[in-house]
Phi, psi and omega in degrees: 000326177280346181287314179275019155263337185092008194250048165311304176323305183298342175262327165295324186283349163284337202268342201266348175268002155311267224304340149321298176318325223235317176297173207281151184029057173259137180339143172270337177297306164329308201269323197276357173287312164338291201299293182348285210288351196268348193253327182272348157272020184037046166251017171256187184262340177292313216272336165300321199269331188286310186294342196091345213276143191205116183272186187212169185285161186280352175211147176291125171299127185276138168250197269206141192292318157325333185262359206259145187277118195308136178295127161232178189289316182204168190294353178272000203260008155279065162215136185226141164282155176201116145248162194125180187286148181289350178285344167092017196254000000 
């Protein structure tokens, strides 16, 4: 998503303030850029829920003979009779 976003820059000036970010008594400012750019790339679960972003399973779940809706020949063999009158008396 990000090459198809246009944000290659933005994930390199991220990975390069982590590694800034990561030395022993580095800036809470620093860190709080950090936190920035993780929420505006979606790597934070904030930056996921802002982006629209979902991760997914690696192969689509088929779904289970209980969810799959039973076959029919045509559309009248859903229709069901009922008889008596339409008023329910």
């Amino acid at each position: 998503m990000w090459e198809k976003m246009g944000q290659l820059y933005e994930v390199a000036m991220c990975v390069r303030m982590l590694a800034r970010a990561e030395q022993p008594k580095s800036s809470i400012e620093l860190q709080k850029v950090v936190r920035q750019y993780f929420d505006s790339l979606g790597l934070s679960t904030q930056g996921m829920l802002r982006n629209r972003w979902r991760l997914s399973d690696a192969a689509p779940a088929e779904p289970s003979k209980a969810q799959k809706a039973p076959l029919r020949r045509s559309a009248r063999s859903r229709l069901t009779v009922i008889s008596g009158d339409a008023s329910g008396e």
